[in-house]
C-alpha positions as CSV (number, residue, x, y, z in Angstrom):
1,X,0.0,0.0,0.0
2,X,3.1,2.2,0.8
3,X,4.3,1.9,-2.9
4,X,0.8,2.3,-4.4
5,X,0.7,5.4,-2.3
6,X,4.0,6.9,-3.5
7,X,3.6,6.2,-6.8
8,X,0.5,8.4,-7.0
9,X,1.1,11.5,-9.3
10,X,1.8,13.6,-6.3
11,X,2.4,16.6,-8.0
12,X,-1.0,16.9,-9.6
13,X,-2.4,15.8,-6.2
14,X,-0.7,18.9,-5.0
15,X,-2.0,21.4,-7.7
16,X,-5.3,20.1,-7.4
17,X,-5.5,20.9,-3.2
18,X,-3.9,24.4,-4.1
19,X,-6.1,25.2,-7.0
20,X,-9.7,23.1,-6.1
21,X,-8.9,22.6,-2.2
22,X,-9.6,18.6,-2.5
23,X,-8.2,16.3,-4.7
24,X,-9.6,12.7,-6.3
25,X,-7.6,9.9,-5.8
26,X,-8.0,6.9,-8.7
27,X,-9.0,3.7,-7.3
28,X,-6.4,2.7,-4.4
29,X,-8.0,-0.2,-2.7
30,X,-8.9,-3.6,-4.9
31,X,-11.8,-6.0,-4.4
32,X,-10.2,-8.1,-1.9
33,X,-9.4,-5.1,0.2
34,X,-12.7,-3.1,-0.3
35,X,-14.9,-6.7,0.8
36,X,-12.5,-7.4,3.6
37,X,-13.0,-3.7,5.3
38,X,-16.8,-4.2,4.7
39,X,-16.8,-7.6,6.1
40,X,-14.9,-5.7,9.0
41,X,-17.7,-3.6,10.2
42,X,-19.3,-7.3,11.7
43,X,-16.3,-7.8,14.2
44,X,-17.0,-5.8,17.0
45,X,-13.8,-7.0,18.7
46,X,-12.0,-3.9,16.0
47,X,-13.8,-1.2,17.0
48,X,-13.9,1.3,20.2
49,X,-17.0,2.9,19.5
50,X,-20.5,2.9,17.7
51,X,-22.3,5.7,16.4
52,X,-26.0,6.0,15.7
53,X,-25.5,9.2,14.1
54,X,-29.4,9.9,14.2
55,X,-29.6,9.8,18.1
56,X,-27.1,13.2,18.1
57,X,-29.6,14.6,15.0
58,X,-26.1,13.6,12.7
59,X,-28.3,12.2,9.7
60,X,-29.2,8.6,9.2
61,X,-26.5,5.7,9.4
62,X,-24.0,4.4,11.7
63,X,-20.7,4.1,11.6
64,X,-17.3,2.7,13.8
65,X,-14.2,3.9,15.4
66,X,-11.5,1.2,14.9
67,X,-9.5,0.6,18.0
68,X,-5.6,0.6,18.3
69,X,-4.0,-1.4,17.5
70,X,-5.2,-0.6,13.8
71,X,-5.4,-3.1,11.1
72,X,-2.4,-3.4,9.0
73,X,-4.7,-1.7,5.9
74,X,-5.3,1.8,8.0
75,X,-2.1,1.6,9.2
76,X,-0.5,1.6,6.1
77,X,-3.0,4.2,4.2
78,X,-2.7,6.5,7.9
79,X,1.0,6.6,8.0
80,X,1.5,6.5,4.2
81,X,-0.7,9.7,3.2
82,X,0.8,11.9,6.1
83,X,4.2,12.7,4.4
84,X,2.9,14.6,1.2
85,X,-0.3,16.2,3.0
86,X,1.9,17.2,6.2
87,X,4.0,19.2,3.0
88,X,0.8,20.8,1.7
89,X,-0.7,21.4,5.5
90,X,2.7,23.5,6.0
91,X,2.8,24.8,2.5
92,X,-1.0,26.0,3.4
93,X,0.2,27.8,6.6
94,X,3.0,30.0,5.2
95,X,0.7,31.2,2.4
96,X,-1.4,32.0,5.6
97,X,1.6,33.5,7.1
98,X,2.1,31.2,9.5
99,X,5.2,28.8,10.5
100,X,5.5,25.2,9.6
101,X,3.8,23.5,12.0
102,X,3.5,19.5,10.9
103,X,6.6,16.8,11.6
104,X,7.4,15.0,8.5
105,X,6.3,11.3,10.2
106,X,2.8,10.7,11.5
107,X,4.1,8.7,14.8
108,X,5.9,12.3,15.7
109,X,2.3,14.3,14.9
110,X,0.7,11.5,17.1
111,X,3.0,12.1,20.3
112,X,1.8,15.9,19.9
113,X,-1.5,14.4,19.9
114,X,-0.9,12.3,22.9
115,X,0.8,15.2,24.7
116,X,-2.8,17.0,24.7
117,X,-4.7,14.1,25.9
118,X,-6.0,12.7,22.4
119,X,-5.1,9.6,22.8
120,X,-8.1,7.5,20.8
121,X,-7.8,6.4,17.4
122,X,-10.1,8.4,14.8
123,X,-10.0,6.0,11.4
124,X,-13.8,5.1,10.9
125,X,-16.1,2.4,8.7
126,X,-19.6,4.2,7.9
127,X,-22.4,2.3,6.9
128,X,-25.3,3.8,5.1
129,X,-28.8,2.4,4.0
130,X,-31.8,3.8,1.8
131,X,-32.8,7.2,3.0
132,X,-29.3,7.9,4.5
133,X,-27.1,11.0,4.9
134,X,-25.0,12.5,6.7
135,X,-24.8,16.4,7.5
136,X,-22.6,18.6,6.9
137,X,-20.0,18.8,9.4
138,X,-16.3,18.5,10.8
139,X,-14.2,16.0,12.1
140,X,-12.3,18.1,15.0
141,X,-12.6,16.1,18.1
142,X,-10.2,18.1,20.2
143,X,-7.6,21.4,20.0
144,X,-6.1,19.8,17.5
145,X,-6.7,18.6,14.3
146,X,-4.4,18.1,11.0
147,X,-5.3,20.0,8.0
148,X,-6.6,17.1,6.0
149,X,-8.4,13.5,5.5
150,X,-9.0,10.8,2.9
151,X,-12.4,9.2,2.4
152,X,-12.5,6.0,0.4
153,X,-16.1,4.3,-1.2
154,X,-15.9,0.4,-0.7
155,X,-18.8,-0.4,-2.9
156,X,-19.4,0.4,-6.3
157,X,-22.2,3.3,-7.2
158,X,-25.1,2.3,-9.1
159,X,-24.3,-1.5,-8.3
160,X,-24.6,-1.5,-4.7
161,X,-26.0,1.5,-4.3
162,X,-27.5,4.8,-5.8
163,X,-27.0,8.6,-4.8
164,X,-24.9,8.7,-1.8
165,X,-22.5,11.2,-3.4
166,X,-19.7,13.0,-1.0
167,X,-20.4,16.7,-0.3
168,X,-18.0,19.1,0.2
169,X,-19.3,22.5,1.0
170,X,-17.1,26.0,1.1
171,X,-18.2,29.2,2.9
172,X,-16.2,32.5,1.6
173,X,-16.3,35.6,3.3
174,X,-19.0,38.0,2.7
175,X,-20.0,35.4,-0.3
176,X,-22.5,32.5,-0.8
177,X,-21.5,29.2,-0.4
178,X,-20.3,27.1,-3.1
179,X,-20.7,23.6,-2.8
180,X,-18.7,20.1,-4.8
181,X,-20.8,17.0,-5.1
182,X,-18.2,14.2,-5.8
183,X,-19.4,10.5,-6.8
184,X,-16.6,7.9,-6.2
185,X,-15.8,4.4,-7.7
186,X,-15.2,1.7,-5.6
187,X,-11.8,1.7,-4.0
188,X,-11.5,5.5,-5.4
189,X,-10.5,8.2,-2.4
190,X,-11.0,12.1,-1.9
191,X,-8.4,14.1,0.3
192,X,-10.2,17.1,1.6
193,X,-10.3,19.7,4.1
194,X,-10.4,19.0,8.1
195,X,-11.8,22.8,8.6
196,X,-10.0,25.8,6.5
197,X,-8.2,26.2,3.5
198,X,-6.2,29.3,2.4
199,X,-7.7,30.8,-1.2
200,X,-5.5,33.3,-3.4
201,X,-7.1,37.1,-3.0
202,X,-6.3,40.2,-4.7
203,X,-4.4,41.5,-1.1
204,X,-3.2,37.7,-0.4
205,X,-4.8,34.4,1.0
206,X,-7.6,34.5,3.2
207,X,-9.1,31.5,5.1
208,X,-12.1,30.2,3.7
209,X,-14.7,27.6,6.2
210,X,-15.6,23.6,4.5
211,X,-17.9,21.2,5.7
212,X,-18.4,18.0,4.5
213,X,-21.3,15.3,4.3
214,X,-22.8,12.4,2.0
215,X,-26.7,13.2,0.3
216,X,-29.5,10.9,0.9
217,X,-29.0,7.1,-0.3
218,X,-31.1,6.3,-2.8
219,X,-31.1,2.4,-2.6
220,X,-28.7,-0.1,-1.6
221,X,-26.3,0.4,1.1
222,X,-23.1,2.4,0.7
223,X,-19.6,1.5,3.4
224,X,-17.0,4.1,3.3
225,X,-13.3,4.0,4.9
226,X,-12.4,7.6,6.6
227,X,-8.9,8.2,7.3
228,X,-8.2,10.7,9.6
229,X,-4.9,11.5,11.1
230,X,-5.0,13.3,14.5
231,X,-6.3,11.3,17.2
232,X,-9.5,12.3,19.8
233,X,-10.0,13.3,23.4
């Protein structure tokens, strides 16, 4: 997965969070992988935590924190996506004017983590089902957060499922909002915005607000993989 990772065209990955603020990943994970994460969601031994994200009013689905240690698949997609997007989270903070911030190694950015008291894994399976969604929202859970995360679809659209597309809304200042409606493939990925990303003004970059979500399911029943990298409270 590490090689599969590297050998990613990086450098339009790089354009594309500059220019778009998210970038589409081609498919990463195969069949095997994509059935054996969905097969994971039925082992409850794997996972910390269960969400019924419509008792806190977060839409309609569920979905599960995997506990430490992590399986060898989100270990490997965790610690080989930090490198290049800890390069664009500190290229993102100088055009805000701000010093480098991120290590170079995830297991470094984790300590920092630790140091603050988020200690609890964050990489999540989310399961939806006809008449699902999920809300637009932001995966914080504590003081800090890293700059970015990777979603990944394990099913294939129209096959398994229909409408579920990923939604990726941005507030500007003073402006409306303008909003991306992305539809995966199956083992396909999105890195996108934790909270902010900078956006090139006429006096400089200015900070500019996303939320993300998923629209209502359709039919079928969609599993996705998130990937995020700072841990929780």
């Amino acid at each position: 997965m590490r090689e599969r990772i590297a050998a990613l065209d990086w450098k339009n990955l790089q354009q594309s969070l500059d220019e778009q603020g998210f970038a589409v990943l081609p498919p990463l994970l195969n069949d095997r992988e994509c059935h054996k994460m969905i097969e994971s969601y039925q082992n409850p031994a794997l996972f910390r935590n269960t969400i019924d994200m419509a008792r806190y009013r977060f839409g309609i689905g569920e979905y599960k924190y995997y506990q430490s240690p992590l399986p060898n698949l989100l270990l490997e997609l965790r610690e080989g996506f930090y490198p290049e997007l800890a390069k664009a989270a500190n290229r993102w903070l100088g055009q805000l004017g701000r010093e480098p911030y991120y290590p170079a190694a995830l297991s470094e950015y984790l300590d920092h983590c630790h140091q603050l008291g988020q200690t609890r894994p964050t990489p999540l399976i989310l399961k939806y089902e006809a008449g699902g969604y999920n809300c637009l929202h932001q995966d914080l859970y504590g003081e800090e957060f890293f700059p970015f995360q990777v979603v990944f679809v394990l099913n294939q659209k129209e096959q398994d499922y229909t409408g579920g597309e990923f939604l990726l809304v941005e507030q500007r200042p003073r402006a409306q909002s303008r909003g991306h409606v992305i539809a995966l493939e199956q083992g396909a990925g999105l890195i996108f915005p934790t909270q902010h990303r900078p956006v090139a003004g006429t006096r400089g970059y200015y900070r500019t607000t996303l939320r993300h979500g998923v629209s209502t399911i359709a039919s079928g029943t969609r599993y996705s993989l998130g990937i995020i990298f700072h841990d929780a409270k």
